[in-house]
Backbone bond lengths (Angstrom), bond angles and torsions (degrees), N, CA, C in turn:
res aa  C-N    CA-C-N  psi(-1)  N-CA   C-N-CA  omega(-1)  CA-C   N-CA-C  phi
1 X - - - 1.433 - - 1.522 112.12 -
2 X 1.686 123.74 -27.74 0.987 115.54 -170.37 1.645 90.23 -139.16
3 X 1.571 115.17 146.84 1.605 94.35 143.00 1.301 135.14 -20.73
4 X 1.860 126.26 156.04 1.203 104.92 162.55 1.793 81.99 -172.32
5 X 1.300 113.45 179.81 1.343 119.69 -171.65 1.597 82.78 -159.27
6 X 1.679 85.60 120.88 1.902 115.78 -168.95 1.536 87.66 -108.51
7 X 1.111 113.57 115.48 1.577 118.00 151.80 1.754 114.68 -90.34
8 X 1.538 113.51 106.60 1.547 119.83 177.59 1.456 117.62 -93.57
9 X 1.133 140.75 160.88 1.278 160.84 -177.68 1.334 126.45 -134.85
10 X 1.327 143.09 128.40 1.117 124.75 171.38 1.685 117.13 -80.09
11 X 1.464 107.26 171.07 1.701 87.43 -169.36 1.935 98.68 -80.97
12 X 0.919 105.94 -13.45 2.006 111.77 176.62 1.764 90.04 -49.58
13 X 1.420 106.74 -71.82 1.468 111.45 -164.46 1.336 105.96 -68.47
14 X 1.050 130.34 -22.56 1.664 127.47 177.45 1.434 111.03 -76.85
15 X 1.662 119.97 -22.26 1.295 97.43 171.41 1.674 99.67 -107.32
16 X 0.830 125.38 17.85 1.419 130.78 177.82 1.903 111.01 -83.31
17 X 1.334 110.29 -25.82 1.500 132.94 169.83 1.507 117.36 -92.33
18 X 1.389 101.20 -38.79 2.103 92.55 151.95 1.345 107.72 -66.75
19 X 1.017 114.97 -37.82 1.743 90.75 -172.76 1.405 123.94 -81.42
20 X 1.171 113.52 -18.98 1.736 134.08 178.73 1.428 100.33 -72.21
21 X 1.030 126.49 -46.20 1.906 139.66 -144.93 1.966 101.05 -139.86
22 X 1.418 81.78 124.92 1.463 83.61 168.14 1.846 102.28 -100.47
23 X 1.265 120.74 4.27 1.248 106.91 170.17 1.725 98.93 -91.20
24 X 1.110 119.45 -32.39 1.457 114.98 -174.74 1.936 111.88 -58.93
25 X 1.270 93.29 -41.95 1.880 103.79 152.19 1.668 116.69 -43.90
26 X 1.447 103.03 -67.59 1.475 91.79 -160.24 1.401 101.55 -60.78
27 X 1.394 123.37 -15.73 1.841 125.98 -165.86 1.286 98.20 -77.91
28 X 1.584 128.92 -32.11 1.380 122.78 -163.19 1.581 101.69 -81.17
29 X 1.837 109.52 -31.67 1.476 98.06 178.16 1.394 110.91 -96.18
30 X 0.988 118.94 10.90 1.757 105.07 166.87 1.860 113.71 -91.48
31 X 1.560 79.18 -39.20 2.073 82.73 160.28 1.241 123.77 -35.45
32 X 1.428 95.91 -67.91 1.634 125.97 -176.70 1.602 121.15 -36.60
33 X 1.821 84.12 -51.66 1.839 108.33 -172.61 1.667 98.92 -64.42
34 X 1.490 114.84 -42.38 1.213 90.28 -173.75 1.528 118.04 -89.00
35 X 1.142 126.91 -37.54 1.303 130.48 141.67 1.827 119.70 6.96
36 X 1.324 88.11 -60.26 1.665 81.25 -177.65 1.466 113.79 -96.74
37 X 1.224 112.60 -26.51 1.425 122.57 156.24 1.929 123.86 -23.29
38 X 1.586 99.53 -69.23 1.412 129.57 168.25 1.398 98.45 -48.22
39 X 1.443 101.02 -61.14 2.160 85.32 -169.12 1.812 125.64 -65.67
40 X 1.542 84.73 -17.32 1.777 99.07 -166.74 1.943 86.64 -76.74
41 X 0.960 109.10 -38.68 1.762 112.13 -156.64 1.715 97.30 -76.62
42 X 1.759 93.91 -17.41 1.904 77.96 -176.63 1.265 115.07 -101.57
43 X 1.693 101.82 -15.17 2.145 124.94 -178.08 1.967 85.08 -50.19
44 X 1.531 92.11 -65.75 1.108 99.53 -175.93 2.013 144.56 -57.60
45 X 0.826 86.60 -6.86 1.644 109.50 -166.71 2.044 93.18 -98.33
46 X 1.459 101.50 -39.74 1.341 94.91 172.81 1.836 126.77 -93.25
47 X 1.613 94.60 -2.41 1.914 96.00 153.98 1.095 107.22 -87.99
48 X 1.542 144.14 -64.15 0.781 157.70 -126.82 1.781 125.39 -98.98
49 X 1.975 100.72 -29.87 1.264 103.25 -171.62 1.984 106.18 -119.34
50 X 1.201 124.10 156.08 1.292 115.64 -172.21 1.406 72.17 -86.83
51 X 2.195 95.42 178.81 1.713 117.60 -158.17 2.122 73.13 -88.85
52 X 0.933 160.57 -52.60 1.407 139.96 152.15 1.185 116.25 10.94
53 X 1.624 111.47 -86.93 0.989 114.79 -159.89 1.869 118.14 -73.84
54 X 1.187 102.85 -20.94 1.510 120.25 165.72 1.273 108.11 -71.14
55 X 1.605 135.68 -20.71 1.374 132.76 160.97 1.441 121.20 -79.85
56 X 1.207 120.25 -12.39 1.423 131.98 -175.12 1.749 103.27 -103.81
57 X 1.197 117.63 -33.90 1.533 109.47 174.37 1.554 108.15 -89.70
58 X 1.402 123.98 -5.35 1.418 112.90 166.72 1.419 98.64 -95.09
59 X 1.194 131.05 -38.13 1.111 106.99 153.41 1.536 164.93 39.04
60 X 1.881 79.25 -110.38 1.486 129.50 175.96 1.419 90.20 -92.20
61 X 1.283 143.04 -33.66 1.616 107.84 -173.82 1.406 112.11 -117.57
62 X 1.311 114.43 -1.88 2.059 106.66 -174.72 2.206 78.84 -136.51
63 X 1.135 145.10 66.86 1.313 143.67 179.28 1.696 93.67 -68.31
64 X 1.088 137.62 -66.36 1.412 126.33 161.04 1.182 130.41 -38.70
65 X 1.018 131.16 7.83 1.693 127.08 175.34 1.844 95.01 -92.44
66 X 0.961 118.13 -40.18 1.674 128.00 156.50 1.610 106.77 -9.98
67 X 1.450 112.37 -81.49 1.194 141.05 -170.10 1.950 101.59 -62.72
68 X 1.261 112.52 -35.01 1.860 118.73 -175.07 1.632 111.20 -73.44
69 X 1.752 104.57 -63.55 1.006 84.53 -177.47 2.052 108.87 -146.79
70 X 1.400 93.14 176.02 1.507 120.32 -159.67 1.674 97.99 -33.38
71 X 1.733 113.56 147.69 1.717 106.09 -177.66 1.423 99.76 -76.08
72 X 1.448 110.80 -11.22 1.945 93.77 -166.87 1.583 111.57 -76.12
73 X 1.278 105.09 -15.07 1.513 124.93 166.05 1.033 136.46 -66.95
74 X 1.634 114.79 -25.75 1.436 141.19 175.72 1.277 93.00 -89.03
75 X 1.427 127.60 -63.16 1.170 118.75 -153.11 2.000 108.21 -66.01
76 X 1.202 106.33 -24.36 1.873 118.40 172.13 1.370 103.21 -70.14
77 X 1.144 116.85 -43.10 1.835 119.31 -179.83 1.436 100.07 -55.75
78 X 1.608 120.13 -66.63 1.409 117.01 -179.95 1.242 128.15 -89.32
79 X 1.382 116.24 55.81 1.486 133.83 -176.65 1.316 111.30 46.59
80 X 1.112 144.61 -13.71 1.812 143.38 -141.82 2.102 100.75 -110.08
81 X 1.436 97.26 130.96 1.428 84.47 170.45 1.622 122.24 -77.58
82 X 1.272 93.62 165.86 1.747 93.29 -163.65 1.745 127.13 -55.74
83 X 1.653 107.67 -27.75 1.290 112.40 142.11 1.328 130.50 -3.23
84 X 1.750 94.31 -90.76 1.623 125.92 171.31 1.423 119.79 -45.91
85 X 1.668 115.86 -32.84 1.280 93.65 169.76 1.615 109.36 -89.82
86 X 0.911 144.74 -19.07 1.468 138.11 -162.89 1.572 82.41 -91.69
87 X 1.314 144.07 -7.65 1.297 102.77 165.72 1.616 107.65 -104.74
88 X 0.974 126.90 4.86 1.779 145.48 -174.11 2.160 79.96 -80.89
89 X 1.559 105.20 -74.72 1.352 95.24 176.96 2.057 138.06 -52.20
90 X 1.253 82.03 -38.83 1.670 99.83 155.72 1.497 117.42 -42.19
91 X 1.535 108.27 -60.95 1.587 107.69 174.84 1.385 130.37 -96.91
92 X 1.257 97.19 12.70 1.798 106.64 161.43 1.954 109.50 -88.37
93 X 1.467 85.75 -36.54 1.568 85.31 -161.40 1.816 102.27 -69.67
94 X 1.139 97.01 -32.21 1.394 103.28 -173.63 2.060 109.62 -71.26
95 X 1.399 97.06 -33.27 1.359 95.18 160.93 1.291 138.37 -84.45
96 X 1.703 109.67 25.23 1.814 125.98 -148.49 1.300 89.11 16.29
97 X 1.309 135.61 123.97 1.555 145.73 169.55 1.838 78.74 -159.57
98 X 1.800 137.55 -23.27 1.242 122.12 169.44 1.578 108.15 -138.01
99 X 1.537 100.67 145.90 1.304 84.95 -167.66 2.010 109.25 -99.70
């Protein structure tokens, strides 16, 4: 969707830099930490939260991803067909809840 510049590694050389570097360690587990973090918060967000309320906390925490990229993309990210979100946005806007 946008430019971007991917720096890859193989996993040979990726553990070849844990073992050289204990900062290259702490980088692999802070990756890691959040890594699973992100998936647990989204496993969860899709038992737990309606595609609403999953539109209101993306929202409230990435409001520029709006502006990046396409809604049919948003609306696949937050389970909801694209419908559902333009009317989720429909009745926010109409409730200024976005400006």
């Amino acid at each position: 969707m946008e430019d971007s510049e991917v720096i890859t590694f193989t996993s040979t050389q990726l553990h070849s830099n844990y073992n050289a570097s204990q900062n290259w360690e702490r980088f692999g587990r802070i990756i890691a930490e959040k890594l699973f973090i992100d998936a647990t918060e989204r496993t969860e967000s899709f038992l737990f939260l309606t595609g609403e309320q999953r539109y209101l906390n993306l929202l409230k925490h990435r409001p520029k991803i709006f502006e990046r990229v396409p809604l049919y993309h948003i609306a696949s990210h937050l389970g909801i067909e694209r419908e559902s979100l333009s009317r989720l946005r429909k009745k926010f806007l109409r409730a200024k809840i976005i400006m």
